[in-house]
C-alpha positions as MATLAB code, in Angstrom:
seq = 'XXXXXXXXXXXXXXXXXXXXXXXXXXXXXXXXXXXXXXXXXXXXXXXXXXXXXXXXXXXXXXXXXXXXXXXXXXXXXXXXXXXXXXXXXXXXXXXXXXXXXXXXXXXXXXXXXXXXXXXXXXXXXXXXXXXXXXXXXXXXXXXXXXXXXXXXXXXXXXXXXXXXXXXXXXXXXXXXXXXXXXXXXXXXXXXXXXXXXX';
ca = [
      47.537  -23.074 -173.230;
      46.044  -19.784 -172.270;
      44.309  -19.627 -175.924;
      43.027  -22.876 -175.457;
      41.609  -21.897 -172.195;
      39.540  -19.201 -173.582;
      37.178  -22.139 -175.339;
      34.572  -22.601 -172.654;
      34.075  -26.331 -173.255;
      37.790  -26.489 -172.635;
      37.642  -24.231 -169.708;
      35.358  -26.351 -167.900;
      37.048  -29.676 -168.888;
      40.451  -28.106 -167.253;
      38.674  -27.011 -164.407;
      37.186  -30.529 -163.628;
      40.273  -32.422 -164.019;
      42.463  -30.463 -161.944;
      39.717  -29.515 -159.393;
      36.913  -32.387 -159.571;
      33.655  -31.084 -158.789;
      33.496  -31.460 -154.415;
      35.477  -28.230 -154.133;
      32.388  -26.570 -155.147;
      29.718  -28.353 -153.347;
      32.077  -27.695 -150.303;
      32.230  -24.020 -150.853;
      28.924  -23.417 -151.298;
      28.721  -25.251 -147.834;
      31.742  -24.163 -145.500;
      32.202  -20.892 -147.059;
      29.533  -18.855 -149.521;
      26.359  -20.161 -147.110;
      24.013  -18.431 -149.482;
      19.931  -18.797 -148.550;
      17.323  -19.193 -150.581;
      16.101  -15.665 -152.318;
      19.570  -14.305 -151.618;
      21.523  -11.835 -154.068;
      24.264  -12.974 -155.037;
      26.696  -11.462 -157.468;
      29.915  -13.937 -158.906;
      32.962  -11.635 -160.329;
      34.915  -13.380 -162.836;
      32.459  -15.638 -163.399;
      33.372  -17.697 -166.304;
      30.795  -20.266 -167.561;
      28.805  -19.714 -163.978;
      29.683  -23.111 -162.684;
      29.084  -21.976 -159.313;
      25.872  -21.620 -159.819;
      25.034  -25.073 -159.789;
      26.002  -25.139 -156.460;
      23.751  -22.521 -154.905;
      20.243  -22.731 -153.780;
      17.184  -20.587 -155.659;
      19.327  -17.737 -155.459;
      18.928  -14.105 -157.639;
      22.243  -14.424 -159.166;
      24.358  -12.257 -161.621;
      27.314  -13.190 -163.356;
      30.009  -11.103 -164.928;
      32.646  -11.723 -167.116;
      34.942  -10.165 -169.979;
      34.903  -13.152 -172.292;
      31.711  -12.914 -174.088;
      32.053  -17.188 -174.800;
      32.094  -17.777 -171.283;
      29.394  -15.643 -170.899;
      27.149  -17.264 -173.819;
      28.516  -20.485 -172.303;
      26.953  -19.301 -169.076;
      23.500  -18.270 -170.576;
      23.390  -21.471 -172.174;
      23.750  -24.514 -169.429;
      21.723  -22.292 -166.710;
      18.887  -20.386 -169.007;
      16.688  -18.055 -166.702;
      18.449  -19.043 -163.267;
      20.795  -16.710 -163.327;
      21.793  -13.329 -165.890;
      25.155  -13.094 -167.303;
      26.752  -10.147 -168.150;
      29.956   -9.258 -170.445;
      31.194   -6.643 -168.846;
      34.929   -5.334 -167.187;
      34.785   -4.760 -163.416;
      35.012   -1.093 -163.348;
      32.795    1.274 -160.508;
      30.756    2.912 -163.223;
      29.994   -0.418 -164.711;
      28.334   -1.547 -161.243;
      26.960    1.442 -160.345;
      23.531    0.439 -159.805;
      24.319   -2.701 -158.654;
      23.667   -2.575 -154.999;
      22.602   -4.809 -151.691;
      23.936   -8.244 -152.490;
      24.309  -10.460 -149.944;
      27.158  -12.187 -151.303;
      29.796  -11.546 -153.878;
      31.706  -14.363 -155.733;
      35.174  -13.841 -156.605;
      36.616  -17.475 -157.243;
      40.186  -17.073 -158.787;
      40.259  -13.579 -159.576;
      42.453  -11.652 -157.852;
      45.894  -13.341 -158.663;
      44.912  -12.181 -161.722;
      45.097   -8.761 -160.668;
      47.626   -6.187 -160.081;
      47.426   -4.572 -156.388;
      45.845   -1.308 -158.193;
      42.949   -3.719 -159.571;
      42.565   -5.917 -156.694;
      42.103   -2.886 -154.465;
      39.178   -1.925 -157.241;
      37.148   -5.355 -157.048;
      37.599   -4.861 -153.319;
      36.142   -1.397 -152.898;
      33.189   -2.602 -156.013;
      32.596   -5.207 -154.159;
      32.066   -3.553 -150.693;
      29.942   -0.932 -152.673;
      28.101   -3.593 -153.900;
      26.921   -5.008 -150.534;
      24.372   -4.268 -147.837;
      25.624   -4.103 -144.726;
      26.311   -7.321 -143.396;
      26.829   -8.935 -146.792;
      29.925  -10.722 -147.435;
      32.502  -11.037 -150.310;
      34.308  -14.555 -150.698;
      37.192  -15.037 -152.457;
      39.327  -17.967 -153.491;
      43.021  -17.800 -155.064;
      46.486  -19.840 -155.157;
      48.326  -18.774 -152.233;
      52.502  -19.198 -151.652;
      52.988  -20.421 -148.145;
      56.392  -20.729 -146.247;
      57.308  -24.155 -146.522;
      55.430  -25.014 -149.090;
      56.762  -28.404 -151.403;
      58.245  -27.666 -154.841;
      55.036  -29.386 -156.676;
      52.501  -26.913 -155.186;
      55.274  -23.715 -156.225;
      55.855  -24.782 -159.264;
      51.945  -25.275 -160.297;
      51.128  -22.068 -158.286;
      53.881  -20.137 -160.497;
      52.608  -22.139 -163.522;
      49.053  -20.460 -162.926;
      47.899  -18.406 -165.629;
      47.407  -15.628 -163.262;
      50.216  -13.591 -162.723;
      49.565  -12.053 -159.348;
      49.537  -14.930 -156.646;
      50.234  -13.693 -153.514;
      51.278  -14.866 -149.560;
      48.143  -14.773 -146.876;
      49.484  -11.414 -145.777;
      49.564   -9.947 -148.832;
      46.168  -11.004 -149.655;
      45.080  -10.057 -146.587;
      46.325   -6.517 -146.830;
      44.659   -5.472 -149.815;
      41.212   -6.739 -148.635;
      41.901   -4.676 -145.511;
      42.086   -1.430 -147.150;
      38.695   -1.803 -147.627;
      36.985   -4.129 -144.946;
      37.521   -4.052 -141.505;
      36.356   -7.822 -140.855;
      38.427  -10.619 -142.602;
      39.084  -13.915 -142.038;
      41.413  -16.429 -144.402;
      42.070  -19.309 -144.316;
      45.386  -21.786 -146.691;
      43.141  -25.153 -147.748;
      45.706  -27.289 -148.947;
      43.210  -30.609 -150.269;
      40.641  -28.653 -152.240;
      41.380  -29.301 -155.373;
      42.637  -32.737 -156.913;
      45.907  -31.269 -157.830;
      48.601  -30.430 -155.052;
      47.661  -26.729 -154.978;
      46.914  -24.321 -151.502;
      44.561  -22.105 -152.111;
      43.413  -18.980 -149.559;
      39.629  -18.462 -149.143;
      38.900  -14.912 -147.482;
      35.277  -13.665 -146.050;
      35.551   -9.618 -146.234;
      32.013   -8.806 -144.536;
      31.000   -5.049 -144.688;
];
């Protein structure tokens, strides 16, 4: 499944069946909030679907699968640049004052040493006031078996509790709030959205 995954046309048609296409427009909405002429920088950004969702925005995407990235250049042309590239500090160095920074099912992917990385690139990476959002599969106490078992079904190996989330993002930002969504997607699936401002 994973191998088929990495196909971007097959990426996308995974990601609409299990997750529609509201979750994003509702995002964009409740959560991101970006304005017009704002900088905004998506981690892990696959084929940039979230772009779609965002108003005239200076956007730049980055992602280690150069077909995602090509897939990205493709559907959105000049509105955004996407970059093939690993999250590392020296890699981002000269990106700077973003507004807001994208990181939409990254961090159960992550080990606690690299999630504590995007978190400190990330704050880095803003200007003060700016905010990071972040959404991931979260395990909740009494949670039913369906959403466990798809949660420890997820390709990412690194899903966390709220707490554990939250501690890593407080190493590094002082201001978070999360919140468990359990009907964003069309699957049974909670997921925790976080807003680390700097």
């Amino acid at each position: 499944m994973k191998s088929l995954l990495s196909i971007p046309c097959l990426y996308d048609a995974f990601q609409f069946l299990a997750r529609g296409k509201a979750y994003q427009e509702r995002l964009a909405r409740m959560f991101i909030r970006a304005r017009p002429g704002d900088r905004v920088l998506d981690l892990g950004c696959g084929t940039g679907a979230m772009l779609s969702c965002l108003p005239n925005v200076d956007y730049v995407g980055i992602d280690m699968s150069p077909a995602y990235i090509a897939a990205g250049r493709r559907r959105h042309g000049a509105r955004g640049r996407f970059l093939c590239m690993e999250l590392t500090a020296d890699a981002v160095e000269g990106f700077t004052d973003f507004d807001v920074i994208l990181a939409m099912g990254v961090i159960h992917h992550l080990d606690d040493a690299r999630a504590l990385n995007l978190f400190r690139v990330a704050y880095d990476s803003l200007r003060p006031g700016g905010r990071l959002v972040t959404l991931d599969g979260v395990f909740t106490s009494g949670q039913s078996r369906i959403r466990r078992a798809l949660l420890e079904a997820d390709r990412g190996r690194h899903v966390r509790s709220e707490p554990a989330y939250r501690g890593l993002a407080t190493d590094v930002f002082s201001e978070v709030k999360a919140v468990v969504i359990e009907d964003l997607f069309r699957i049974p699936y909670s997921t925790l959205i976080m807003e680390c401002t700097r």
